[in-house]
N, C-alpha and C positions, 0 to 999 in steps of 0.2 A: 860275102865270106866264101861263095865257092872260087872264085877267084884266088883266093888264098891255098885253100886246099889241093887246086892243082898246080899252083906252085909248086907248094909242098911236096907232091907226088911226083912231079917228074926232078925235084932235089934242089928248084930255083928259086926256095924262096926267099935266099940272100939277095934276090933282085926289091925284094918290096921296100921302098923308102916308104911312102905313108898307108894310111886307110881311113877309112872312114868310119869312127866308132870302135876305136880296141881294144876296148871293156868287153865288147861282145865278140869277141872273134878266140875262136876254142884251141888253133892251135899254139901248144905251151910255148914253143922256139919263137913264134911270133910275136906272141904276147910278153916276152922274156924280152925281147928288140926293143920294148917302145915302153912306155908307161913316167916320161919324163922329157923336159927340157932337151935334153941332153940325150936322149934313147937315141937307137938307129933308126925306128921305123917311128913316126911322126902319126899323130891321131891330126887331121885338119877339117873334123867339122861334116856337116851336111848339107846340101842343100842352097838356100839363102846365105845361109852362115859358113859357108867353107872358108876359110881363112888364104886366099889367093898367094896371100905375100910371101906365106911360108908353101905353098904348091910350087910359083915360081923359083924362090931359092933352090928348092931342091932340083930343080932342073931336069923332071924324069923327062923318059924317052916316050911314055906314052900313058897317058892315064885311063885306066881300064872301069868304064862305069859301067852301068843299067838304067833301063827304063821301062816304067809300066804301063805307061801310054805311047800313045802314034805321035805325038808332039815329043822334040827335043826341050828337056825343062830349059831355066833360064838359065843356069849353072851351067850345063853344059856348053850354051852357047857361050856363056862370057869364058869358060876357059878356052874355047876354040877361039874365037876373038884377042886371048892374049898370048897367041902363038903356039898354044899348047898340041899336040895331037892325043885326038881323043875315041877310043875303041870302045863302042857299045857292044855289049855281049848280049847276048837273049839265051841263055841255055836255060833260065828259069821259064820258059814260055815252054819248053820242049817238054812232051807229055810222054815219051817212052824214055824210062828211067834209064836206059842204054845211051838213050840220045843224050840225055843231059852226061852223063859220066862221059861222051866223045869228045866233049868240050877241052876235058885232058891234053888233047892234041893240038889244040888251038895254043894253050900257054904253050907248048913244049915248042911248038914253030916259033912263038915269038921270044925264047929265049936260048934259041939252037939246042936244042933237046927231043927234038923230035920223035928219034929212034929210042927215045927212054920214055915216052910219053906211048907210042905205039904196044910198047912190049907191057907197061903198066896194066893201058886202057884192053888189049885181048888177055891180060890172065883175068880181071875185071869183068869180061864180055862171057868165056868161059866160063868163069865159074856162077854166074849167074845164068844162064841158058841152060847151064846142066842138072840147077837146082831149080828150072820152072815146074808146076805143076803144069802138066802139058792140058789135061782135062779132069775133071773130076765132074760124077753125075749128081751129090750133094753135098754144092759149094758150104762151108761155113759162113754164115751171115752174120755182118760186120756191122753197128752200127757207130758211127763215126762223127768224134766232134762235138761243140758244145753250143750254144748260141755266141757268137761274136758280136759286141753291138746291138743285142737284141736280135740276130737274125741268124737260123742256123742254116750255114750253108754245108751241101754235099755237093762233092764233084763228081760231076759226070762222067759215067763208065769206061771213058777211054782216056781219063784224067791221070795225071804222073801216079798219085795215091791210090787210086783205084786201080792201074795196072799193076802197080806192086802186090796188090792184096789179092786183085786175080790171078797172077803168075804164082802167092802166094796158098791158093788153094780155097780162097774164101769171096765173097762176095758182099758189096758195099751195098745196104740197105737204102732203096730213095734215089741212088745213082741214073739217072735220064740215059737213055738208051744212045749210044751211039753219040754221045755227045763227050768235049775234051771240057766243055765251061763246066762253072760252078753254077748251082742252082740254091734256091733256098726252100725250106720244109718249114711247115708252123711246129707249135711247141707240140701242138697234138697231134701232129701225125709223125714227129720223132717220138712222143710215148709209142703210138700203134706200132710203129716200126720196131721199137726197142723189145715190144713181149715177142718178136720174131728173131729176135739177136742169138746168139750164141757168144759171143763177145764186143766188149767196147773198147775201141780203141782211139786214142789221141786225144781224151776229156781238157784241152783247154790246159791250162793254168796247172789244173789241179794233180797231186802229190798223191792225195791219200782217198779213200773210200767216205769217209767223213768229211772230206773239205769237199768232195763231189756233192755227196748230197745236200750241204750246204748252198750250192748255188740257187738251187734253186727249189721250192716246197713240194715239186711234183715230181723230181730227180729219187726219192727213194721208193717211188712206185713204177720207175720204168724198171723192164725187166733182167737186167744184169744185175742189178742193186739189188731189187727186189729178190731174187732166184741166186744170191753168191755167185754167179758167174762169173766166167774171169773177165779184168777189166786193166790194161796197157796202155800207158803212156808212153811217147816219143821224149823223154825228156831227165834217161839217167844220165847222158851230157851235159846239160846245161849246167852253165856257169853263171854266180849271184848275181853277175847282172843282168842274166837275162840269154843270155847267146846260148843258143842249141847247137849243139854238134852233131843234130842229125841233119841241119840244113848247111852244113860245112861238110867234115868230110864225108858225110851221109851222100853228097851228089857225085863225089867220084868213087863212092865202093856201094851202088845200089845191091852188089851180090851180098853185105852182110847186111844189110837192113832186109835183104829176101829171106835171108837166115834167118832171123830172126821172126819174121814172122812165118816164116813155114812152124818156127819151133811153138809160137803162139796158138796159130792155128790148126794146130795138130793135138793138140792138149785137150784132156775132157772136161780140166778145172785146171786152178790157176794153182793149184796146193804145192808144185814141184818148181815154183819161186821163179825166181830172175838170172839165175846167178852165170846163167850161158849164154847170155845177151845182151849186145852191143850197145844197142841204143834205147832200147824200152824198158820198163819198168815195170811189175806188178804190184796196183794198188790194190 
């Protein structure tokens, strides 16, 4: 979906004939194109199941995928085997949220837009370097995330989420020093971590202060729950089925999602609400 959104930004996203999954893709002109037989912009499947016959009809100029392994999947190969050209991007691997929003530049070449993709991605660059916290002597402590699968990962401190939060004034609890991977914490040392919190942010799934503690029996004894502190989710975007609009166009405007939590992390309780904020929510 950040594909989509820098479309959108640099004005070309009348180029998208299909996608992959359009239930989940946030923006409205996009999701207005497709949703039938008959749409502009074609949903064709994932994977194993990409539906080939309708890829080939449409006869694009280049299909724009991703990949999270060092191995080309098997989809990629059979479309490049049926004469297709096919553009892997990585701007999700990039860990300085600047780096992923340069990506902008990359659609605007491939749809002669260049100079509207330049001018986007520096008001973009600007305004986020001018809102860093350049240093602060005591960061806000962030603890971050929920178990996925039973395992709670943090990412380490030079990770896309953790540099936002540090440009943002605050610091990710558990974060491995020097490191861009994700690491995992057991459930007791995200408690120990939590009584050091000042705030949580990005709890998974969850909506509300009840459906958190809900997860799990030892969630209303960590210390945000326990102590009212404030507690933020990434997910006043998302749409019923599921699609965040902070991993849409959250990757080409990292300057409000900085906003957004400067405005988080600046706050002494969470009592003065949500209502100037992009992408997050206060539960």
């Amino acid at each position: 979906t950040s594909g989509v959104a820098s479309l959108a930004a640099v004005g070309a996203d009348s180029a998208i004939v299909a996608v992959s999954g359009l239930k989940y893709i946030s923006d409205p002109k996009v999701r207005s194109m497709g949703g039938s037989a008959s749409g502009m912009i074609r949903d064709i499947g994932y994977e194993s199941s990409l539906d080939y016959e309708t890829i080939l009809g449409l006869s694009p100029d280049v299909v724009v995928a991703y990949t999270v392994g060092s191995a080309e999947s098997p989809a990629l190969t059979k479309l490049r085997r049926l004469g297709l050209r096919v553009f892997v991007v990585y701007d999700h691997m990039e860990h300085h949220p600047l780096a992923r929003a340069e990506y902008v530049k990359l659609f605007g070449a491939m749809t002669g837009r260049l100079d509207v993709a330049e001018e986007f991605f520096a008001d973009v660059r600007d305004r986020y370097l001018c809102n860093c916290v350049q240093s602060v002597s005591d960061p806000r402590k962030v603890l971050l995330n929920i178990p996925y699968a039973d395992v709670w990962y943090v990412p380490g401190e030079e990770n896309y989420m953790s540099r936002l939060i540090r440009d943002a004034g605050g610091e990710v609890l558990g974060a491995a020093t020097g490191s861009s991977a994700s690491g995992s914490i057991s459930l007791e040392e995200a408690y120990r971590l939590s009584l050091q919190a000042d705030v949580w942010l990005c709890p998974g799934h969850c909506r509300s202060r009840m459906q958190l503690s809900s997860v799990h029996h030892l969630f209303p004894s960590f210390g945000p729950l326990m102590n009212n502190l404030p507690i933020y989710n990434n997910t006043r975007r998302s749409n019923p089925a599921g699609g965040n609009d902070f991993y849409e166009s959250g990757s080409v405007r990292p300057d409000l999602i900085l906003q957004d939590l400067r405005a988080i992390l600046s706050r002494p309780s969470d009592e003065t609400g949500d209502r100037d904020l992009t992408y997050f929510i206060s539960l």
